[in-house]
C-alpha positions, 0 to 999 in steps of 0.5 A, a space after each residue: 473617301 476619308 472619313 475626315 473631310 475639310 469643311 468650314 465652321 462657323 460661328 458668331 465669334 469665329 470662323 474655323 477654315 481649312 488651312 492653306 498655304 495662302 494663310 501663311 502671312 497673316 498667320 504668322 502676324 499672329 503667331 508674334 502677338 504674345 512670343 508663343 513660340 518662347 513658351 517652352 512647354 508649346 509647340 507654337 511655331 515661331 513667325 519665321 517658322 509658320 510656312 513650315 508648319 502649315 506644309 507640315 499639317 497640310 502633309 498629315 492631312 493628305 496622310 489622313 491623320 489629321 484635318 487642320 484649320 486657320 482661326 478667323 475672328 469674326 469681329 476683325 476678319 483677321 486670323 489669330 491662330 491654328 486648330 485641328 482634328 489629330 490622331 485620327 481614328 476613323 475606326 474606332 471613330 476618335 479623334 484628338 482636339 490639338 496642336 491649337 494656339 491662339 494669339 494672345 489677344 484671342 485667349 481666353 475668349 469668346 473665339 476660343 470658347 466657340 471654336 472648341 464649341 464648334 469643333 465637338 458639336 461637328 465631331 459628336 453630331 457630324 461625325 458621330 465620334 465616340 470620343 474625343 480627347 484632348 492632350 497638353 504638357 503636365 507643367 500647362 497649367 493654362 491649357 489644363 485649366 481651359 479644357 477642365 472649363 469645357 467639362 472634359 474628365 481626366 484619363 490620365 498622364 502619359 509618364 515621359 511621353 515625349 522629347 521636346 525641342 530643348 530636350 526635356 521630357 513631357 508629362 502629357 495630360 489625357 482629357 477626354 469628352 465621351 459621347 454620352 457626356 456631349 450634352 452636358 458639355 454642349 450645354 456647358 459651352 453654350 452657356 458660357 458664350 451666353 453669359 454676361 461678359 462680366 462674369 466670363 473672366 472668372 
């Protein structure tokens, strides 16, 4: 039995399930809202090219490397993205929060917040990670500022990590959130879906 086990998350705002093959359509409805894929420093999936990626994420999840979910919202019922547990580490019992994109109605909400909420709280207190990390391009300032909002503290960047797509070299940003710091974090997210809508776009 591998340590990483397909399970459905769920919340008030959001569901997070297993990825399947039968996602493919609704998924790539969303991945139309907002031309994600014409963001050159993501790897968002065209609509055309959804069917791909999830037979790709569903491969490195027989591989054991990663466990890939489909974002629900709660309040449509519909899908409005994709998430995972990457970089799996089962022996030194880490893991990466990546390779997740929202359509753009569902960015920078509640969804967003929850899933992240749900997806620590499952790997600290399910899974007993000792840390889990979090990895974005040096020119996402969006996503760098998303995942400083959830309390996670910088390890570092990666000079030239990787070749995209267009040919450029990518600057990775290394976040993480350790065991110790769950709490803290925890209590953080738990406040921000509590809060009064007026100030949770500040």
């Amino acid at each position: 039995m591998t340590w990483l086990q397909a399970v459905t998350l769920g919340g008030e705002h959001a569901t997070l399930e297993p990825l399947a093959q039968a996602h493919e359509a609704a998924l790539a409805v969303a991945a139309a809202d907002g031309e994600l894929s014409q963001l050159w420093y993501t790897s968002v999936p065209s609509p055309q090219a959804v069917g791909t990626e999830i037979r790709r994420r569903l491969g490195l999840q027989s591989a054991a490397t990663m466990l890939p979910f489909a974002v629900r919202e709660n309040s449509s019922g519909e899908l409005v993205g994709m998430t995972t547990y990457m970089n799996v580490d089962a022996a030194n019992r880490r893991v990466e929060i990546g390779s997740t994109w929202l359509a753009k109605r569902a960015q920078r909400s509640l969804v967003n917040t929850e899933c992240k909420l749900m997806l620590l709280r499952h790997a600290f207190d399910t899974l007993a990670c000792n840390a889990v990390e979090f990895r974005t391009h040096f020119m996402n300032r969006q996503s760098r500022q998303a995942i400083e909002r959830l309390g996670a503290k910088l390890d570092g960047i990666l000079r030239n990590h990787m070749v995209l797509p267009n040919g450029t070299l990518r600057d990775t940003v290394v976040y993480s959130v350790i065991a110790g710091e769950w709490p803290a974090v925890r209590a953080n997210l738990e406040w921000q879906l509590a809060r009064p809508r007026e100030h949770r776009a500040r």
